[in-house]
C-alpha positions, 0 to 999 in steps of 0.5 A: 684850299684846292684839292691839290694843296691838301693833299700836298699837307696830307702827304707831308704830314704823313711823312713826318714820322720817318723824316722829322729828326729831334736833333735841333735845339729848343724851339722858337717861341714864334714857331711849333713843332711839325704836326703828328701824321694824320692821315685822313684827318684834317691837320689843324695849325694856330693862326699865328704860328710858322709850322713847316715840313720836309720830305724827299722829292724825285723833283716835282713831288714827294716820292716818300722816301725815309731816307736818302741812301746812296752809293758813289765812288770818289769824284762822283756827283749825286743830285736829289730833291727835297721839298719843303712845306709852309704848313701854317697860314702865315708867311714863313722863313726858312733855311735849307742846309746840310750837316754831319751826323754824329752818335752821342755818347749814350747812342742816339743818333744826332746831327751836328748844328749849323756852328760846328765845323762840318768835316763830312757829308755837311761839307759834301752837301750843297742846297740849290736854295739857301733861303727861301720865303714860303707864303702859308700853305705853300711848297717849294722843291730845292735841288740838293748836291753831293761832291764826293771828293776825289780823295774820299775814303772808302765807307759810309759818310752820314749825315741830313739834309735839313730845314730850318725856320728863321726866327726874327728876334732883334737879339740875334745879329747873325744868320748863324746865330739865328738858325742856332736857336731855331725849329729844324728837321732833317732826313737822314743820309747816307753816301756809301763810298766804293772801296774797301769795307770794315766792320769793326768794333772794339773795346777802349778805356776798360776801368776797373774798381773794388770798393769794400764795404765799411758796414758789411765785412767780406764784401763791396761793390764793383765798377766797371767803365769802357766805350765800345767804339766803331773802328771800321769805315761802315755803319754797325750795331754791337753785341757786348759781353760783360764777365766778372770773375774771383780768383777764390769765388768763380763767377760773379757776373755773366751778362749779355747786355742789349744791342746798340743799334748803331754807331756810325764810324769813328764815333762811341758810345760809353757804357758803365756798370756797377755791381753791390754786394760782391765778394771780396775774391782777392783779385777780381778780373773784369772783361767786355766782349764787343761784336760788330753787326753789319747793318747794310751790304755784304759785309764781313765783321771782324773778330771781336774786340774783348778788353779786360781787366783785374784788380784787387778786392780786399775787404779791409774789415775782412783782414782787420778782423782775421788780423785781430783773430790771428793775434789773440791766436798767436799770444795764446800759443805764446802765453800757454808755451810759457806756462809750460816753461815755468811749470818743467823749471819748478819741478826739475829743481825739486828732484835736484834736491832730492838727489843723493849723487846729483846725477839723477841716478838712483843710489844703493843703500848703505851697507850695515857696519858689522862689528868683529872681534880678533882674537889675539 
């Protein structure tokens, strides 16, 4: 190998670490993952195995850029490069095509794969090569070209600039189904379209519950359920907020919780918690505060987005307790009063009896009779 085919692995290889993006599917059993970077090393690859790389170019080489980032206004033209590297010693296959990017549901940057219908950058995006067949240990520069239409909105459309292999297994009858199941990296892009620019996010689908405690009275646990959701046209990271309060027990819960690093416009990411032995306050409110973080440019975030939500927490256990408490309570009282009754009907009848005028006066005593006699 001559010196200026190593240093093409070299720098290809070095490269991998910012531009390999895991968001293909399993890998074929005929190829391996792109090597680790191994500056200064010599890069070994199995025999028999198809091992690629891909890199930006400025045309003619890899100008080692981690990410292809642009500014356009609608109706503009970018062309760039890629180069892609047959690392292996066996001829290879390969695809180059672009797709849209989307963040998943928990936060990880993704791109879509080649069977979803592209609605962004995927459909902007066009390689000068589809296909190319890469004997081992060579490389080949492929022009790429992004129409940004006419009628673009303003913001950021993101998406990658991908290669594939192409498995040749006699099971798969059509080329998509073929890059479906494939080996792909990718280098992320971004196309900032001119106009006006939002970063914002807010706070959707806030759910709220109290379930009481069936083994320990006067407490439960508490859910809290929501997505943060970019609703601006930029590329931001979130500050969230979460704050529970009780009605009869101040604060149950003040947490800042750690940032999300991005999320690109109109996708969200959903985030849950759960919270064990809360005391049941009656009512329990529960409220996330969201803040957008400009990740790029002069950009002004708007005002929070803050959702919040109340709900009752009983502890049934609680009331059946008291309830029990109060009854017993109550027909004491009751059982105690009617004592008092009978014991003021019994001693008014003796008195009665007692009594000379039944007035319940007393009487004066019966004057003596006094014998007289008349004189005649």
């Amino acid at each position: 190998m001559n010196t200026r085919a190593r240093k093409c692995i070299a720098a290809a290889a070095a490269a991998l670490a910012s531009l390999a993006i895991a968001a293909g599917p399993a890998a074929a059993t005929d190829s391996s993952p792109s090597p680790s970077p191994a500056t200064g090393k010599k890069i070994t690859v199995p025999a028999n195995n198809v091992t690629f790389a891909l890199a930006t170019s400025n045309g003619k080489t890899n100008d080692g850029r981690q990410v292809f980032r642009y500014t356009a206004k609608p109706g503009e033209t970018i062309r760039d490069h890629v180069i892609v590297y047959n690392l292996g010693r066996v001829k290879g296959t390969f695809a180059v095509y672009a797709v849209d990017a989307q963040t998943s549901q928990d936060g990880a940057f993704t791109l879509t794969t080649i069977t979803d219908k592209q609605t962004g950058f995927g459909s902007w995006t066009r390689a000068g090569k589809n296909f190319l067949i890469l004997p081992g240990g060579t490389s080949v520069v492929v022009p790429i070209t992004i129409t940004v239409p006419k009628n673009a909105n303003p913001g950021d459309i993101v998406g990658g600039v991908v290669v594939s292999d192409v498995p040749q297994r006699p099971s798969i009858t059509s080329v998509q189904q073929s890059l479906a199941v494939a080996t792909r990296i990718g280098i992320r892009t971004i196309v900032r379209v001119d106009g006006k620019y939002r970063a914002s996010v807010k706070v959707s689908g806030l759910t709220t519950s109290f379930t009481p405690s069936l083994t320990h009275a006067g407490y439960g646990s508490y859910t809290m359920s929501w997505d943060v959701e970019n609703d601006g046209n930029v590329r931001v990271a979130a500050d969230r907020t979460v704050d529970v309060s009780a009605l009869l027990g101040g604060t149950v819960l003040h947490e800042e919780r750690p940032r999300l690093d991005q999320i690109l416009p109109g996708d969200r990411i959903h985030e849950s918690i759960s919270i064990d032995n809360v005391v049941a306050g009656i009512r329990l409110t529960g409220s996330v505060d969201a803040a957008a973080v400009v990740l790029e440019g002069e950009v002004t975030p708007e005002a929070d987005g803050v959702s919040s939500n109340t709900d009752w927490a009983i502890s049934w256990i609680a009331v059946g307790i008291v309830s029990l408490i109060a009854a017993l309570l109550i027909l004491l009282v009751v059982r105690l009063r009617h004592r008092r009754r009978s014991s003021g009907s019994a001693g008014g009848s003796g008195g009665g009896r007692h009594g000379g005028n039944g007035g319940g006066a007393p009487t004066s005593p019966a004057p003596d009779l006094v014998s007289s006699e008349v004189s005649r």
